[in-house]
C-alpha positions in Angstrom: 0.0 0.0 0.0 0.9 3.5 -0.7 1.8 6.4 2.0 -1.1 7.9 3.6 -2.4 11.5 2.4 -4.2 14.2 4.4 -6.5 16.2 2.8 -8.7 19.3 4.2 -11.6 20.7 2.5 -12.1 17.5 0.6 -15.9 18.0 -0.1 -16.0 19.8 -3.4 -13.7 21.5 -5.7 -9.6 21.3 -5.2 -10.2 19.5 -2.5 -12.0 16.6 -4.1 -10.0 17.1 -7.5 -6.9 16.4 -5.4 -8.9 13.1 -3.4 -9.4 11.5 -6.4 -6.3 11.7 -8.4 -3.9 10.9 -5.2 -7.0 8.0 -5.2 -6.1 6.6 -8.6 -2.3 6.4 -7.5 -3.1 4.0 -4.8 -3.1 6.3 -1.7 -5.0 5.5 1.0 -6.6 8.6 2.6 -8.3 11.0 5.5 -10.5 13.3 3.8 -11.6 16.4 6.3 -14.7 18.4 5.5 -18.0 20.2 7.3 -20.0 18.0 5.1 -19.0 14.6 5.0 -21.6 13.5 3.5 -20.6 15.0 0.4 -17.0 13.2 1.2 -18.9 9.5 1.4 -20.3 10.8 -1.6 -16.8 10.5 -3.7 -17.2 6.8 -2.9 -13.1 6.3 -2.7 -11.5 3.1 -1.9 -9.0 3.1 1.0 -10.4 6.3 2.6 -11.5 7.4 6.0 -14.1 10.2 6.0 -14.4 12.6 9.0 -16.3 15.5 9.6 -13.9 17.5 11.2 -13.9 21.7 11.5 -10.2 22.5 11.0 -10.2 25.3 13.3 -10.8 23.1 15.8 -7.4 21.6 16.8 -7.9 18.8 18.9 -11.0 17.6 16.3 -8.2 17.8 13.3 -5.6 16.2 15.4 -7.7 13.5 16.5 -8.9 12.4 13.3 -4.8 12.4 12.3 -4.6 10.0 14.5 -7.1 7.5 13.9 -6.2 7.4 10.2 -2.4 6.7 10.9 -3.4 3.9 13.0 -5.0 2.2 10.5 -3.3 3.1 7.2 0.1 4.0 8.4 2.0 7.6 9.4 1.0 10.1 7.3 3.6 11.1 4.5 1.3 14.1 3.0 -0.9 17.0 4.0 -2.6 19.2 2.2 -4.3 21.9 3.9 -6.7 23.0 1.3 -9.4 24.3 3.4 -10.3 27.6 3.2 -13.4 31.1 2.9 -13.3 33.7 0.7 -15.9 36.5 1.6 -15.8 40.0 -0.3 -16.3 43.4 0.6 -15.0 47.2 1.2 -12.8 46.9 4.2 -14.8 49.8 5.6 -17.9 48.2 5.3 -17.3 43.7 5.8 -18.8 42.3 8.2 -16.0 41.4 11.1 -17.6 37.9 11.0 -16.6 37.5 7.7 -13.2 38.7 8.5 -12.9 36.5 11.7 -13.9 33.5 9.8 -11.3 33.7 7.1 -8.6 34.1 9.6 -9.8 30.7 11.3 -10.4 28.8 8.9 -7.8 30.6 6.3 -5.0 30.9 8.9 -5.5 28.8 12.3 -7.0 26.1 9.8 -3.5 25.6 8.1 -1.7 25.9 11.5 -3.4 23.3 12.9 -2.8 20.6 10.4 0.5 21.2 10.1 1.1 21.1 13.5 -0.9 18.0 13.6 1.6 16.1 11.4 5.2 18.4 11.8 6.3 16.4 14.8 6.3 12.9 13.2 7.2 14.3 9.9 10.6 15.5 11.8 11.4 12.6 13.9 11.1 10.2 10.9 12.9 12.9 8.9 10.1 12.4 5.7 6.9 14.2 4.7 5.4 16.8 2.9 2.8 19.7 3.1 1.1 21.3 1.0 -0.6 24.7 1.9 -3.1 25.9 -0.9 -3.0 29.7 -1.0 -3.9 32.0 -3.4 -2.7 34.2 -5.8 -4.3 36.9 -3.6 -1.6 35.8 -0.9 0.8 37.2 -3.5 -1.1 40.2 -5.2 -3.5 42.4 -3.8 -7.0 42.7 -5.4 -10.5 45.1 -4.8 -12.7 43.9 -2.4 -10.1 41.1 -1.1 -8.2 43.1 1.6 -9.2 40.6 4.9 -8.5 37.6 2.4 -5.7 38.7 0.9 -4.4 39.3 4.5 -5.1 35.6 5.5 -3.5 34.4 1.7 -0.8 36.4 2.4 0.2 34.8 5.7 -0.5 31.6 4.5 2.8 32.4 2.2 4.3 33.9 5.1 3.8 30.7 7.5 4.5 28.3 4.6 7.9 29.9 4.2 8.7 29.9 7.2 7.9 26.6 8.2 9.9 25.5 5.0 12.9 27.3 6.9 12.3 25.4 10.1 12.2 21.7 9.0 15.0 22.0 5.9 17.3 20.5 7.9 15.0 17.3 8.5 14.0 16.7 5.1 10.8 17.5 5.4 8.9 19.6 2.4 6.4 22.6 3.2 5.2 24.0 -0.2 2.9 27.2 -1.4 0.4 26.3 -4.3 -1.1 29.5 -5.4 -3.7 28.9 -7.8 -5.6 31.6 -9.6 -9.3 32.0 -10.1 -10.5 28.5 -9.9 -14.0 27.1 -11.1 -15.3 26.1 -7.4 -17.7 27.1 -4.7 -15.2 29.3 -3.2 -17.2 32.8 -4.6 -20.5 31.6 -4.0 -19.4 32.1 0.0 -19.9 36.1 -0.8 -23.4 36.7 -0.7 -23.0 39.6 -2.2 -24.3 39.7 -6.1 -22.8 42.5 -7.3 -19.2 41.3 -6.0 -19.7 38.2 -7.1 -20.4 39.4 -11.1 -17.7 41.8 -10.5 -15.7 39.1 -9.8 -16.2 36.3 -12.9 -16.4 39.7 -15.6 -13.0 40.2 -14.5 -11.2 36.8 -15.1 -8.9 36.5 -17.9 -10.4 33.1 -18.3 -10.8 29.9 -15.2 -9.2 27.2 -14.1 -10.5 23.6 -13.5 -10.1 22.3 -9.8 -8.6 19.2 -11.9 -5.8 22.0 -13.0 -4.4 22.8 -9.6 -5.1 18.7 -8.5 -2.6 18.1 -10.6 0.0 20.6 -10.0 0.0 19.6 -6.5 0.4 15.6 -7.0 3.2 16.7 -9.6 4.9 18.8 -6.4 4.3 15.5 -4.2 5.7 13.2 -6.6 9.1 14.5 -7.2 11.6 13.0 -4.9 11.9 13.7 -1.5 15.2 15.3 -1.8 13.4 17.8 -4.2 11.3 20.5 -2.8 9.3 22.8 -5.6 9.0 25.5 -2.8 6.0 27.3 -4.4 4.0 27.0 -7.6 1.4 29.6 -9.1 -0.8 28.0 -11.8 -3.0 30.6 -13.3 -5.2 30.7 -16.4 -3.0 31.6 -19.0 -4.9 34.4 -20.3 -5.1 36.2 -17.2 -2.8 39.3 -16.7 -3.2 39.7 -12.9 
């Protein structure tokens, strides 16, 4: 059997996209969502669905567990999870920006601290953090998720830095506009029509799936630190 992968926000879009293709290589997994349900729903072999809230650390953690104990230590996250609401910064709701952070930022945190420690002592593993390309450009209406996109980069980075040494990869996957649910989370119609007349064209979730099990697949001694995958005729 394969190495067991970790993925969050594995309901819909890059989440799922990503499920099933490290699926078809053999993984076995732990897929994390709100709606597990829709994760049963992907009807993979080899999988343990649990609905888990990632800003809840001891939830995420404990799920970790459970899967490693019956498919083995866990050689790959990928924090995927994530809320994009829009809005002037003067007039968002603080809710909206409060929930980004958590899930956005606190999310990530807490898988990777739910797998660094193992990772380091067997000196082996690899995370993925999915950002944005709004965690390396700023955008209208994006300023509180931009913030949390931008700190993803930041803790990815950083984290990278810290667990070199043990051969351990942390890698940024900053996809642009991608065909999921993630603008249907702003409420707001105007925003969200702003938004799709502005694309220079959209990706497929199946687009970024792949870019990520092409960053996982390269040996462990090879690290692609960060890789942007945008529509290719988009200028921003």
């Amino acid at each position: 059997m394969k190495k067991l992968v970790v993925i969050t926000g594995a309901s819909s879009g890059i989440g799922a996209a990503t499920a099933k293709m490290f699926s078809d290589k053999g993984h076995p997994l732990l897929l994390v969502a709100r709606r597990v349900e829709r994760l049963k729903a992907l009807s993979l072999p080899i999988c343990m669905c649990k609905q888990v809230d990632v800003t809840d650390h001891d939830a995420v953690r404990k799920a970790m567990v459970e899967a490693a104990e019956q498919y083995g230590p866990i050689d790959c996250l990928v924090n995927n999870a994530g809320v994009m609401y829009l809005g002037r910064p003067w007039e968002q709701d603080i809710s909206e920006w409060q929930a980004m952070v958590d899930v956005n930022i606190v999310g990530v945190m807490n898988g990777m601290q739910g797998v660094l420690k193992e990772m380091v002592e067997r000196k082996s593993g690899t995370i993925i953090n999915v950002s944005s390309i709004a965690g390396r450009k700023t955008f209208l209406r994006h300023a509180a998720y931009c913030t949390t996109k931008f700190a993803v980069y930041g803790l990815t980075e950083t984290v990278r830095k810290e667990v070199a040494q043990y051969n351990v990869r942390v890698i940024n996957v900053s996809p642009g506009p991608v065909e999921t649910e993630l603008i249907t989370h702003t409420k707001n119609e105007k925003y969200q029509q702003d938004w799709w007349d502005g694309l220079g064209g959209i990706l497929k979730s199946e687009d970024v799936a792949r870019a990520i099990l092409f960053a996982y697949e390269q040996p462990q001694e090879v690290c692609l630190r960060e890789i942007v995958v945008t529509p290719t005729g988009s200028a921003a």
